[in-house]
N, C-alpha and C positions, 0 to 999 in steps of 0.2 A: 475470611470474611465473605461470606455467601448471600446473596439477595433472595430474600423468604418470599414464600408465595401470600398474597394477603389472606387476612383473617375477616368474617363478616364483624360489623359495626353495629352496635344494639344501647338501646335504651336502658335497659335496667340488668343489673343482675340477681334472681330470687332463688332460694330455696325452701323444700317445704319443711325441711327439717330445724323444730325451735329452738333458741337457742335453751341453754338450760337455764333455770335462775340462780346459781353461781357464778355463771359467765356474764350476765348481765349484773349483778353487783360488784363484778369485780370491776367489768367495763363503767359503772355508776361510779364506782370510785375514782376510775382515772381522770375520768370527764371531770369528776368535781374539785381534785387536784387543781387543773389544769384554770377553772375557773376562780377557784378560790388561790390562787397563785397569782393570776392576773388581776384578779382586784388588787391585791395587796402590791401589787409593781405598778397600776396605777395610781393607786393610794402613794405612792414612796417619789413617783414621778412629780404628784402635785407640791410635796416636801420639797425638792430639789435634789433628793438623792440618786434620782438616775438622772443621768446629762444625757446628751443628742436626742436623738430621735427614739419612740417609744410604739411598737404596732403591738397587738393584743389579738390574741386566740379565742375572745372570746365571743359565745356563736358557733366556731369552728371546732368544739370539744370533741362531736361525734367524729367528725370528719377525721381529724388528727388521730383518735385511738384504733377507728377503727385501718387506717393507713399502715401505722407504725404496728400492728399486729399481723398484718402479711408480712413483715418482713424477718430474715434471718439473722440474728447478729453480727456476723459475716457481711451482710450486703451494707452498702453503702446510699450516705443520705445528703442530699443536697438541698438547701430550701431556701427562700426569701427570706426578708427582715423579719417575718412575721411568725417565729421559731420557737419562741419560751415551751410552747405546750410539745412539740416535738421530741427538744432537750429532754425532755424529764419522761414521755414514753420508749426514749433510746437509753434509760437506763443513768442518766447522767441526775445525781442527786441535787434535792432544791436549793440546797445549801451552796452551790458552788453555781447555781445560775443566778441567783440572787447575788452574789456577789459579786458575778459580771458586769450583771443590770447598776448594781454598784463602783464599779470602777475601783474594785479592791484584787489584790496581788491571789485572793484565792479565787480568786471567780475561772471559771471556764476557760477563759482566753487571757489568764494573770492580768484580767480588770483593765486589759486593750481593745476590745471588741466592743463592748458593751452591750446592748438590748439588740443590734443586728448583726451582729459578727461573733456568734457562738459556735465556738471550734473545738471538738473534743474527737481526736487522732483514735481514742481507744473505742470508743464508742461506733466507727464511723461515721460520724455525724462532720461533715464534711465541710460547714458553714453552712447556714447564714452567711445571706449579702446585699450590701446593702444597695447595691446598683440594681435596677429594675432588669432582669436576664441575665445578669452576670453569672448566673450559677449554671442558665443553657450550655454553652459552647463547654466549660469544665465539667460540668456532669458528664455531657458527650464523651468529651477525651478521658472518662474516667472508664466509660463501659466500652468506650477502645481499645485502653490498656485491660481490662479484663481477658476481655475477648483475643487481643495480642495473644495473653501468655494463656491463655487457655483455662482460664479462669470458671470458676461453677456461680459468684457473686453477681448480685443483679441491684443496679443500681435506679435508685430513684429521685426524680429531676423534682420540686414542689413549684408551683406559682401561681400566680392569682392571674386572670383571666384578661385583665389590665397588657401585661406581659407578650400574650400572642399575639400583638398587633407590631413587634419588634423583628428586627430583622433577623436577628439571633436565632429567635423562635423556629421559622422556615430554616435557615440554614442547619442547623442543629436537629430539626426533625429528617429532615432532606438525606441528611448524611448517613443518621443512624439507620435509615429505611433502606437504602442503600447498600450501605458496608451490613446490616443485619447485627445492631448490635444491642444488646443485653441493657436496657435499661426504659423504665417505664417515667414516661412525663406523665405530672398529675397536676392538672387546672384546676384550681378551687375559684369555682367561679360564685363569689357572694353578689353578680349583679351591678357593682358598682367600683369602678377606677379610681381612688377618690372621691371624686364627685360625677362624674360622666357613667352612665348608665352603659351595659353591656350594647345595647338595641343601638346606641348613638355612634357607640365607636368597633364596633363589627359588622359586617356586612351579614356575616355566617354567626348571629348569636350564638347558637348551639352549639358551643367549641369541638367537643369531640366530635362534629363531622367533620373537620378540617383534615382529620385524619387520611379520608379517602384521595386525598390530592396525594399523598406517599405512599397509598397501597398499606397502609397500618391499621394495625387493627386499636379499636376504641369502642371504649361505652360510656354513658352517663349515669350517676347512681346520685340519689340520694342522701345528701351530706350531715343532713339529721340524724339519720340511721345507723348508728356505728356497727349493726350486722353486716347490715345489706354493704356496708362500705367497705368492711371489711372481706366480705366475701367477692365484690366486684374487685377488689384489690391481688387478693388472693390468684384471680383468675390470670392478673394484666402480671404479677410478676410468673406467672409458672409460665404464660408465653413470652416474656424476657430471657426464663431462663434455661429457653430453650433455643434462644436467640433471633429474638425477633422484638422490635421495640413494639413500645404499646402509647397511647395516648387515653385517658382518662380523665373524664370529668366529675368532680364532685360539687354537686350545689349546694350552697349551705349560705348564710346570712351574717353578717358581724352584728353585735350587739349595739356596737359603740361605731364614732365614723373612724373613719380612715388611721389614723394615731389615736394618740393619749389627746391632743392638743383639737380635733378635729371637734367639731359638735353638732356634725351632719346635718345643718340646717337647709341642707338640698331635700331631707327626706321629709315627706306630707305625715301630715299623723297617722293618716291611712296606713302607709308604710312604717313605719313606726309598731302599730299596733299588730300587724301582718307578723312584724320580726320576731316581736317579742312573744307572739302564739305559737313558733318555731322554735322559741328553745330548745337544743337539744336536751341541756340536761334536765329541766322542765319535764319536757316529755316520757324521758326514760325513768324519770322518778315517779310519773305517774304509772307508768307503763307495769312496773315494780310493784306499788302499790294496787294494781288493782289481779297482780298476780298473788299476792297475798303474801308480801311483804310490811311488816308495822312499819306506820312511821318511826316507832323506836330507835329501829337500826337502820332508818336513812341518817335518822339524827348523830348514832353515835360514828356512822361513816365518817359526817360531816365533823362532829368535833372532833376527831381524830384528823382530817384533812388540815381543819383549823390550828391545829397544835405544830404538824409540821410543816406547816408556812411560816408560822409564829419560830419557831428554830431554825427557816430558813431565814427568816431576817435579822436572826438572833447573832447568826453566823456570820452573814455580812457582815453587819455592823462593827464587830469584833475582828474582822479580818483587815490588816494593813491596805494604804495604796502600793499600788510597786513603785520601784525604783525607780525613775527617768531615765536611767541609764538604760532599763529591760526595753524600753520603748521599741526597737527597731530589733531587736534579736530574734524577730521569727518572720523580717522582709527574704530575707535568703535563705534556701535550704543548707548552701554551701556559704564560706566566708568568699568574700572578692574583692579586688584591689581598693573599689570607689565602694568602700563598705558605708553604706546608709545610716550604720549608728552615731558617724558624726554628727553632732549636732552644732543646733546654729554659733556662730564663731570662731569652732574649730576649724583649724589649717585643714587646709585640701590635703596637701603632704606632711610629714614631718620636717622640720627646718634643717636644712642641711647646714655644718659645719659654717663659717663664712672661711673662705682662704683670707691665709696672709697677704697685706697689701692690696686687699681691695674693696671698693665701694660696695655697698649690701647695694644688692640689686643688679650689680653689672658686671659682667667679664672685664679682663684686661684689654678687649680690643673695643671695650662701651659697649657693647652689647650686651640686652637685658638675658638675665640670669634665670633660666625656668631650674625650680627645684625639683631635688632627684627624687627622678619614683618612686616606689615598691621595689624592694626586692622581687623578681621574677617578672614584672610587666616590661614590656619590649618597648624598643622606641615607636611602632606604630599603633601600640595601644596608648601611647601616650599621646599622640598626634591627635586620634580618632577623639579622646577624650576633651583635650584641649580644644579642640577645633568644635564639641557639641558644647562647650560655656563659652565660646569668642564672642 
């Protein structure tokens, strides 16, 4: 682990080379996935069918495709609660996110995670989490063990811009500048924390200069754009993985407020009006169109998007809840003696025997009776245990 020399920090990333118009319908499609995905998971939200908490990608379609297209299959992905559109550009089918967002035994996370806690090992897609940072400090340790074994994988941190004002944040960027390690933080900064404007609760609006306090390198790009995003992406993981973090800002807008539940009544029509001339996928369907694409074949993208959302809810719906019993089988990587799938009213221990001739509860000399361990735990892991429930 080597301290890199810093990189300059810049505004935008362009090139002059267009994209093709294959590439851009293919990116129109994923965008509209991703849109037409989140309706329908808001739609299911207002039913009752997804429980906890509910955040939506949408607004943030360009941003997301264009992100999750610099990246390698191999590298790894780490993001807020704010994930659905992620899930499904890592490769991970509608049918099994929907079923998460469902609380069914086939969903993503076997219908335990739900709408923030989307965990697919194969994909690396590494969570969703639903704690504001929680995924900093584990991303870090991720593109540490990279870096440990020698790894070529470059890991990428997501957060909304809410997030940097967190302690985690600084420590976590701190570290990885530091030790020189392989992985890119990316701020989606849409402007507003909930309800608290970016201007209210940062000193340094402009997140990606923050960078300069670690000697990291950072840019800010355009979160409309799934080119341009995808090429300032491009740029932040190849100086990752060459071992050097990167920090990244993309601006982009949410649609809708904060959750499913939110109804952003902090925003003036003005703002309101502003958001909704930013569509991403708005604009890239103009964009299309006036490259001389029919509406035709926006339409028949769209009803084909529309069919396999319709199959991803078709899916849920038709898939079991789990077990109660599955509830805690994926707290531990290993089993261990105070295994967490007990549930409420189970014995701490199993009951031991009672001996002959004596009262449940006490020795022969009155003395109260602690029940025998686990096979293999010591008497001072029993102590240490007993003494944390006294």
């Amino acid at each position: 682990m080597s301290r890199a020399a810093p990189l300059p920090s810049h505004d935008t990333t362009t090139s002059t080379t267009p994209p093709s118009r294959e590439d851009q319908l293919a990116r129109y499609q994923q965008m509209l996935l991703i849109r037409r995905f989140e309706e329908r998971a808001a739609r299911a939200y207002t039913e009752a069918e997804v429980g906890g908490y509910c955040h939506l990608n949408l607004g943030e379609e360009a941003t997301v495709v264009g992100l999750m297209a610099a990246l390698e299959p191999t590298d790894y992905l780490f993001t807020n609660y704010r994930e659905h559109g992620y899930a499904l550009c890592r490769g991970i089918s509608p049918g099994r996110i929907m079923a998460e967002l469902y609380g069914r035994r086939d969903g993503v996370s076997g219908g335990w995670g739900g709408s923030m806690h989307l965990f697919d090992a194969q994909s690396r897609l590494l969570g969703g989490y639903g704690i504001v940072g929680g995924q900093l400090p584990l991303a870090t340790g991720a593109a540490l063990a990279v870096d440990y074994r020698s790894g070529s994988e470059v890991v990428m941190c997501l957060m909304g811009e809410g997030t940097t004002n967190i302690g985690a944040f600084h420590e976590s960027l701190n570290i990885a500048a530091l030790w020189g390690l392989p992985v890119v933080y990316v701020v989606i900064n849409n402007g507003t924390g909930m309800g608290t404007t970016v201007e209210q609760s940062s000193a340094e609006p402009e997140i990606f200069r923050r960078a300069a306090s670690y000697r990291m390198a950072s840019a800010r790009v355009d979160g409309t754009d799934p080119v341009a995003v995808e090429r300032a992406a491009a740029e932040a993981v190849a100086v990752a993985r060459s071992g050097r973090p990167y920090l990244l800002e993309a601006t982009s807008e949410r649609l809708r407020g904060h959750s499913v539940v939110d109804p952003a009544a902090y925003r003036s029509p003005e703002t309101v009006a502003a958001v909704r001339a930013a569509d991403p996928v708005a604009l890239l369907a103009a964009a299309l169109l006036a490259d001389g694409v029919d509406e035709k074949a926006l339409a028949e993208i769209d009803t084909q998007v529309l069919a396999d959302v319709a199959e991803a809810v078709a899916f849920a719906e038709a898939s079991e809840h789990p077990d109660p019993s599955t509830l805690f089988d994926h707290t531990y990587a290993t089993p261990v003696p105070n295994d967490s799938r007990r549930l409420p009213g189970d014995a701490l221990y199993p009951a031991a025997p009672r001996p002959a001739g004596r009262t449940q509860g006490t020795t022969s000399s009155g003395q109260v009776a602690r029940p025998a361990p686990p096979a293999g735990l010591g008497a001072s892991s029993v102590t240490q245990h007993t003494g944390a429930h006294a």
